[in-house]
N, C-alpha and C positions, 0 to 999 in steps of 0.2 A: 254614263249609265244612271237611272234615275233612280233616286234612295229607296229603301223600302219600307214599308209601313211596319209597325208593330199589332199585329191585328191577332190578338190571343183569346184565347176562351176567359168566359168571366166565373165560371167555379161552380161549386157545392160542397157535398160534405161525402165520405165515405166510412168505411167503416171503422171501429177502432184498434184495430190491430197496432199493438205497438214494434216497435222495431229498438236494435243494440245499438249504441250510441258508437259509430265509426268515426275514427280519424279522417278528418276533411283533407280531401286532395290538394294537391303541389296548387297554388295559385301561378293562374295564367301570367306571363311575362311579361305581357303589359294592359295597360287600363283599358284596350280596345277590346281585348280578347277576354280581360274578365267582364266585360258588360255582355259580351257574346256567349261567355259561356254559363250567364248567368242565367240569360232570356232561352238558352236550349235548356237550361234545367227547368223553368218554369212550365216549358211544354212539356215537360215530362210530367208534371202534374193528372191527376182526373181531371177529367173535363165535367162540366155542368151538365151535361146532355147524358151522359153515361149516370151520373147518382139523381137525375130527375125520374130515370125509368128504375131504378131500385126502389125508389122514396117510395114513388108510385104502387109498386109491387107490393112495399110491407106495409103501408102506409105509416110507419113508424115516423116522426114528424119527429117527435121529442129528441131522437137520436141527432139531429142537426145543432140543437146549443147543447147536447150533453157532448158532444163531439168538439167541436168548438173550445166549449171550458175545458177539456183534458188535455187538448192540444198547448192552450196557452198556460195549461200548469209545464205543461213539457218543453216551453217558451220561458218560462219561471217565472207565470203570473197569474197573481186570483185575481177576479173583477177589480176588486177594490183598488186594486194596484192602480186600474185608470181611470179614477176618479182625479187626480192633480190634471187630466187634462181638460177639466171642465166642461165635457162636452155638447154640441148642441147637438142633435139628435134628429135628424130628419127620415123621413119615410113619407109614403105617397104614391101615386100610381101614376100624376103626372106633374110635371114642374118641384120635382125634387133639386135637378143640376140649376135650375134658375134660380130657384129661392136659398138655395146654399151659396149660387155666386153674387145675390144681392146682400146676403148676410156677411158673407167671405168681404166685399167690399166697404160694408157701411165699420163693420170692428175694424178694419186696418184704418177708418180713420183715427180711430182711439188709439192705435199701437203706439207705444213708445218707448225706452228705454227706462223712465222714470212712473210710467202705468201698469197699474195691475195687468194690464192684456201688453207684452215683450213680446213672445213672439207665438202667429196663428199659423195655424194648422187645418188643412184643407182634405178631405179623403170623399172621392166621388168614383162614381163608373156608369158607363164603360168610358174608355178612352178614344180619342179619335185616330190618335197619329202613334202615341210613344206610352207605355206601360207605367213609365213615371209621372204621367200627365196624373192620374189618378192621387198621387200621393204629393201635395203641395206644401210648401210652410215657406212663410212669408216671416222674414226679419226684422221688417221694418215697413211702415207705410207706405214709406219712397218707394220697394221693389214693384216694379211695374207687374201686371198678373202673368204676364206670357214669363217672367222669369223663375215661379215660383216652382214647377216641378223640381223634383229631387235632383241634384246632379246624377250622372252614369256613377260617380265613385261613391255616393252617398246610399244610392240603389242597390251598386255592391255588397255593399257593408252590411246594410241590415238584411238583406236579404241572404245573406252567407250568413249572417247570427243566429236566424230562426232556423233557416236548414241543416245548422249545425245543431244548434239547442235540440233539434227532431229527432238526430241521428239519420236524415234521411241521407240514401246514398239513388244513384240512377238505377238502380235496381229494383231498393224498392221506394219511389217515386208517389206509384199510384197508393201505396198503405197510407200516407200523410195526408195533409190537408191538402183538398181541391185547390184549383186558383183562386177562387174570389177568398178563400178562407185565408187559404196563405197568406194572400198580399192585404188582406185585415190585419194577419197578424206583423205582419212589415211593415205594415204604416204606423199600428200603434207601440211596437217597439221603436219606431224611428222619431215617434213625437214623444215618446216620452227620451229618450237620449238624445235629440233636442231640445228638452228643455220647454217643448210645446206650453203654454198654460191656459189656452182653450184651443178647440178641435172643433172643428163644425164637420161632423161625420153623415154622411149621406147612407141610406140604408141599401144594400146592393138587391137584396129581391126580400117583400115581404115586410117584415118585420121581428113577428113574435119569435121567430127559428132562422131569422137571419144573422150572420155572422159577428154584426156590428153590436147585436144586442146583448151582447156581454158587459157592455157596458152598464154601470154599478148604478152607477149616480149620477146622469148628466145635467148641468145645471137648465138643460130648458128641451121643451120634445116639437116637433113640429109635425102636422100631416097636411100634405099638401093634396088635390085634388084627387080625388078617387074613380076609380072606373075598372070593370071586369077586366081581370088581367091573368094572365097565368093560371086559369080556371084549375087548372089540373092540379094545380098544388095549394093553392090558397083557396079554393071555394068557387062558386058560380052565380051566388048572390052578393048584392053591394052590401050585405050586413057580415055577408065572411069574409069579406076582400076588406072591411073595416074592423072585425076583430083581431086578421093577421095583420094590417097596418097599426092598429092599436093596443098591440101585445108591446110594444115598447115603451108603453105610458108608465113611468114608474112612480111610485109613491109618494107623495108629497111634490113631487116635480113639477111644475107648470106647465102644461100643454096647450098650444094654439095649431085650430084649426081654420078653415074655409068654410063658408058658409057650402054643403053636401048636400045629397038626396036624401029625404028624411029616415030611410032606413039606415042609413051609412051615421047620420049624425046622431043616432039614438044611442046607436051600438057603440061606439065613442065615448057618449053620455055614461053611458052604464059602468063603462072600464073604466073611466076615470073616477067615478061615485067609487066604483070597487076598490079603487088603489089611493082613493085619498087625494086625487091630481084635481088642480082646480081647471076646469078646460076654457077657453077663451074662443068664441067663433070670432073671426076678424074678418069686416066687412073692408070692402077698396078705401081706400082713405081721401080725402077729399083732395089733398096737394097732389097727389097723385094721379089724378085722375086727369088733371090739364099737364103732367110734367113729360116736358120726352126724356122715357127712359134710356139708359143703354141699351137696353135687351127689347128690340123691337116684338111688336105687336102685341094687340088689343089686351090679348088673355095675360100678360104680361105684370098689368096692372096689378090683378089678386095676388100674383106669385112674391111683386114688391111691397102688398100690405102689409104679407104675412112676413116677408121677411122684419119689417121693419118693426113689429109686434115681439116678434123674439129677440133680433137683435136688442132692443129695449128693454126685455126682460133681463137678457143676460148680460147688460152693461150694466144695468142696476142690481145686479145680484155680485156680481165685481168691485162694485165700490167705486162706481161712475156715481158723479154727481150731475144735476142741471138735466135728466131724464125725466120728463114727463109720463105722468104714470098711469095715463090714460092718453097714449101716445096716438090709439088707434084712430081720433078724432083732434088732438092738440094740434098745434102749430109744430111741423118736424125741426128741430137743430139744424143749423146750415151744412155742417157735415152730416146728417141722412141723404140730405137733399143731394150734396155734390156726388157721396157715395151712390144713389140711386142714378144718377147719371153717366155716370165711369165705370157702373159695372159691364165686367164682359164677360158673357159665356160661349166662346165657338162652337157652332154649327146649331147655334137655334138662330133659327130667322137674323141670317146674318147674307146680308152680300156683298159681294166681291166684283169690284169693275175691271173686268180684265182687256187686252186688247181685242178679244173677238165676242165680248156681248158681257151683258152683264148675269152674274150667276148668283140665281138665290139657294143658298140651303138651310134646310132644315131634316132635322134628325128621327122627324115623327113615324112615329109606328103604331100608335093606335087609333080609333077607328075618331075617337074626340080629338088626339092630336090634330090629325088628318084635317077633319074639319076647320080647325083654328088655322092651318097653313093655307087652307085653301081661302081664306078668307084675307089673309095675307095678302096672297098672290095676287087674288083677284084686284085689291087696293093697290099696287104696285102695277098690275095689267095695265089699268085703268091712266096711269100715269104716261103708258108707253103703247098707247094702244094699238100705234102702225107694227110695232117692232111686230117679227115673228114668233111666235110662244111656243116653248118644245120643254116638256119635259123630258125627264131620265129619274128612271125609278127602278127602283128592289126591294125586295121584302124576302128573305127566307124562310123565316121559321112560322109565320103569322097568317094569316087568311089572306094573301097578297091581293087577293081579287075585290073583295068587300074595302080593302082600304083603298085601294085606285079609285074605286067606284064613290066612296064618301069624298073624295078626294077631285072627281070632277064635280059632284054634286055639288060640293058647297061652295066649289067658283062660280059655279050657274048660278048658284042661289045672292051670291054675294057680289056678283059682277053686274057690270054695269056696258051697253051698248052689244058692239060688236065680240066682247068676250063673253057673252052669255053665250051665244049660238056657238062659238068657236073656242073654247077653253084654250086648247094648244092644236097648234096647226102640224107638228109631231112629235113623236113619243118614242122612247127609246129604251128598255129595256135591258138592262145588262145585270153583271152579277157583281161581288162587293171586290173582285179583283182588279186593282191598280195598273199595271205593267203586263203585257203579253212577255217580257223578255226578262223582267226581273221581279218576277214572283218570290217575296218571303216564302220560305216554307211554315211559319207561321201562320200567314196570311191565309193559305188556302187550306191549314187546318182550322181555321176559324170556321169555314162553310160544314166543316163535319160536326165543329164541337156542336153550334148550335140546331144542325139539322137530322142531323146523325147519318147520314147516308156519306156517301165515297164523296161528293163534292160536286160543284157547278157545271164540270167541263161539260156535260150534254144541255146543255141550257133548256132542259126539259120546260122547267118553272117558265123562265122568260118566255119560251117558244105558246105554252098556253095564254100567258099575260096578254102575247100578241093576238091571239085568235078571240078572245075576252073582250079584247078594247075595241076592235075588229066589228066586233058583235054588238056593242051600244049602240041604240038609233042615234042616228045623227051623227056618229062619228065613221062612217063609211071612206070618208076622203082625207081621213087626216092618214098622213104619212106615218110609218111606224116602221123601226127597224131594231134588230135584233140583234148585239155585242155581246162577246166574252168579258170586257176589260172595261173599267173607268175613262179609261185614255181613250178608246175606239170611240166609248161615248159621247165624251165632250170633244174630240175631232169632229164626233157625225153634227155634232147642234153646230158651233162653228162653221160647220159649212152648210148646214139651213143659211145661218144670215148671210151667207158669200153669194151663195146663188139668190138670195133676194134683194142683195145691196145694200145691205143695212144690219148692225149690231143684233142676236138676237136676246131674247128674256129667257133664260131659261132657268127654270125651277131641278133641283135636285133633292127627292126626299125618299123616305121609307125606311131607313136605316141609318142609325147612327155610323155603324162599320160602312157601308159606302159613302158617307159625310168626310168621312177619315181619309176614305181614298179617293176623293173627289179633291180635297182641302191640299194632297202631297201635290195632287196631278196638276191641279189651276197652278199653284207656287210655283212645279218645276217648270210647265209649259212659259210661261211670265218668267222666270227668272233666265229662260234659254232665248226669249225673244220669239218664240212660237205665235205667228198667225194665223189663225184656220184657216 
């Protein structure tokens, strides 16, 4: 039977209702059942989607970090406490997970047992496959990246420490911290009782009232690319969607940003004059610009400027020496350059050669991501022109149809011959479930936390996707079919190139959560010998 995903809600905040500190139950008998019975108490959390419609309602904003810091006194900690983990401090609306795993890479080449940076600490989301994917710490430079999530007994621990410090029991569950709040506060208990001494902390939604932003003092800020995003909560202008990203500039702190839209980089401007932060726009850097990255494609480049701008800062604020201090244009160290090589991030513009075609994913959801993939693909088309081209795509919570639609546009726009007229010769449609037969019940509470309705099973969404794509001129002939499962999906593309004799190309994007279940479904079809 084929494993199943860890596919959980990413969180909020709720109210502050405190709760009597109960004696924590019998632990389970062995270490398989306490990692099970840890990940069903996590679903027992609020979900993100339930305190997005409250926020909405009171507009009370400020309740989100007053919520937060009571939480982590009731954890036994003030801000200040995570200041020894030094951390770097990202936010942005796009290439957050790239620029923390190009930062993530170039510091572990400094780690050492005899350097100020022993041992780093990694905190991102969403996850793709496992809940611990989220919460990384790296011992040493040797540990390869795919080894760094938390062990299952590591995840245990701290996540029994906070639940206990809460007093939460399964009852009352939903009075605590959401999930993304929680597992903030899991990761920064967990790096500081490792011993963490810098954190490269990724911002889960927002900034200013996001969860991460308890933090006191982090030694450097970063804001990656900006674009209308969660209108409903942050704003509907690029100057509010850059005052909530720039609510974590702190004082005296050094901030680097991207070169923005000039309403977005004013407003930046401003908060930073206000808090005393020197801000730094970092343009693409010249080695970079001929280097092949790890982290495929074009846009890529800016995401490794800026890493390489803070990572720079904050070796130099560490007591690295041999740092150029206007790195943004110098000659890089031979470790940036190797680090900027070897970094890896799963399911951004990543492919995978399987027996029955080759599979590109990527995890974009919005409507600039979109664009940037389709510009990918189109370059990668171009390379396999004969092959058959078939997408498979989902979007739950987002204007599914606007992002298809940017989504063949800027292959047209970006392709080259017979892929202009013909983007994909089929299209498929599914929802973010892995297995028809071994559905997590995780997994397809995920479709509720972030949509809020009962879940996929009527493939409402997909069944219009079809009639959408249907409806574009010019795409009257391409084939398009309609799946429940991940698995149905990648059998249907597999057997496009059966019936045409040849491997097909097939793109898989829209959601990070179907990346997740595309990434189990390739590994286990490949590791059982499955040919479509």
């Amino acid at each position: 039977m084929a494993p199943s995903i860890q596919f959980l809600p990413e969180g909020d905040t709720s109210s502050g209702t405190s709760y009597p500190v109960t004696p924590a139950p019998e632990a389970p008998k062995t270490a398989e059942h306490a990692y099970d019975d840890t990940l069903r108490k996590l679903n027992l959390l609020d979900t993100n989607f339930a305190y997005r419609q409250r926020a909405i309602k009171t507009h009370d904003w400020d309740v989100f970090i007053q919520d937060m810091l009571r939480w982590c006194r009731a954890a036994g900690y003030e801000s200040p406490d995570f200041d020894p983990l030094n951390a770097v401090h990202i936010a942005g609306s796009k290439g957050k997970g790239s620029t923390s795993a190009f930062i993530f890479s170039i510091l572990s080449e400094y780690q050492s047992q005899e350097s100020p940076i022993q041992k780093l600490g990694l905190y991102t989301s969403p996850h793709l496959r496992t809940v611990r994917e989220r919460i990384r710490i790296s011992p040493s430079k040797d540990m390869p990246f795919y080894q760094t999530p938390l062990s299952e007994k590591q995840f245990v621990q701290y996540f029994s420490d906070v639940w206990e410090r809460l007093g939460l029991t399964d009852d009352c569950a939903k009075g605590g911290p959401p999930f993304a709040r929680f597992l903030t506060l899991v990761a920064l208990h967990g790096f500081l009782q490792e011993k963490v001494d810098t954190a490269v902390v990724e911002v889960c939604l927002g900034g200013r009232h996001d969860s991460t932003n308890v933090l006191h003092r982090p030694s450097v800020c970063a804001i990656t690319s900006l674009a209308l995003e969660h209108t409903d909560l942050l704003g509907d202008t690029i100057e509010e969607i850059a005052w909530a990203k720039g609510g974590i500039i702190k004082p005296g702190v050094p901030v680097f940003t991207i070169p923005q839209k000039p309403g977005a980089t004013r407003t930046l401007q401003k908060i930073a004059a206000e808090q005393g932060a020197e801000l730094t726009i970092v343009p693409v850097h010249p080695e970079v610009e001929t280097m092949e990255l790890g982290l495929a494609g074009e846009f890529q480049k800016i995401n490794a400027s800026l890493a390489i701008a803070v990572a720079a800062s904050h070796l130099r604020r560490m007591g690295y020496s041999g740092i150029p201090e206007d790195i943004t244009s110098a000659p890089l160290p031979e470790k940036f350059r190797r680090a900027l090589r070897n970094a890896s991030w799963p399911g951004r513009c990543e492919t995978r050669e399987c027996r029955s075609g080759r599979f590109l994913l990527d995890g974009a959801h919005t409507v600039e991501s979109m664009d940037l993939v389709g510009a990918w693909f189109a370059k990668k088309a171009a390379q396999l022109e004969s092959a058959k081209r078939v997408l498979i795509f989902n979007q739950q919570t987002r204007d599914a149809f606007t992002l298809v639609r940017h989504l063949r546009d800027s292959i047209r726009r970006s392709a080259t011959g017979a892929v202009t007229e013909v983007p994909f010769h089929h299209v498929i449609f599914c929802t973010n479930i892995a297995w028809e037969k071994n559905e997590a019940a995780d997994m397809e509470r995920a479709s509720m936390i972030f949509t809020g309705n009962s879940g996929p099973e009527n493939l409402t969404l997909q069944t219009q996707l079809s009639g959408y794509w249907r409806g574009i001129p010019g795409e009257e002939m391409t084939g398009i079919t309609v799946v429940r499962t991940v698995e149905e999906a990648v059998r249907c593309a597999g057997g496009v190139g059966s019936v045409a004799g040849q491997s097909p190309l097939v793109l898989i994007t829209g959601s990070l959560h179907l990346i997740g279940s595309a990434s189990e479904v390739l590994e286990t079809l490949e590791e059982e010998g499955v040919h479509l």
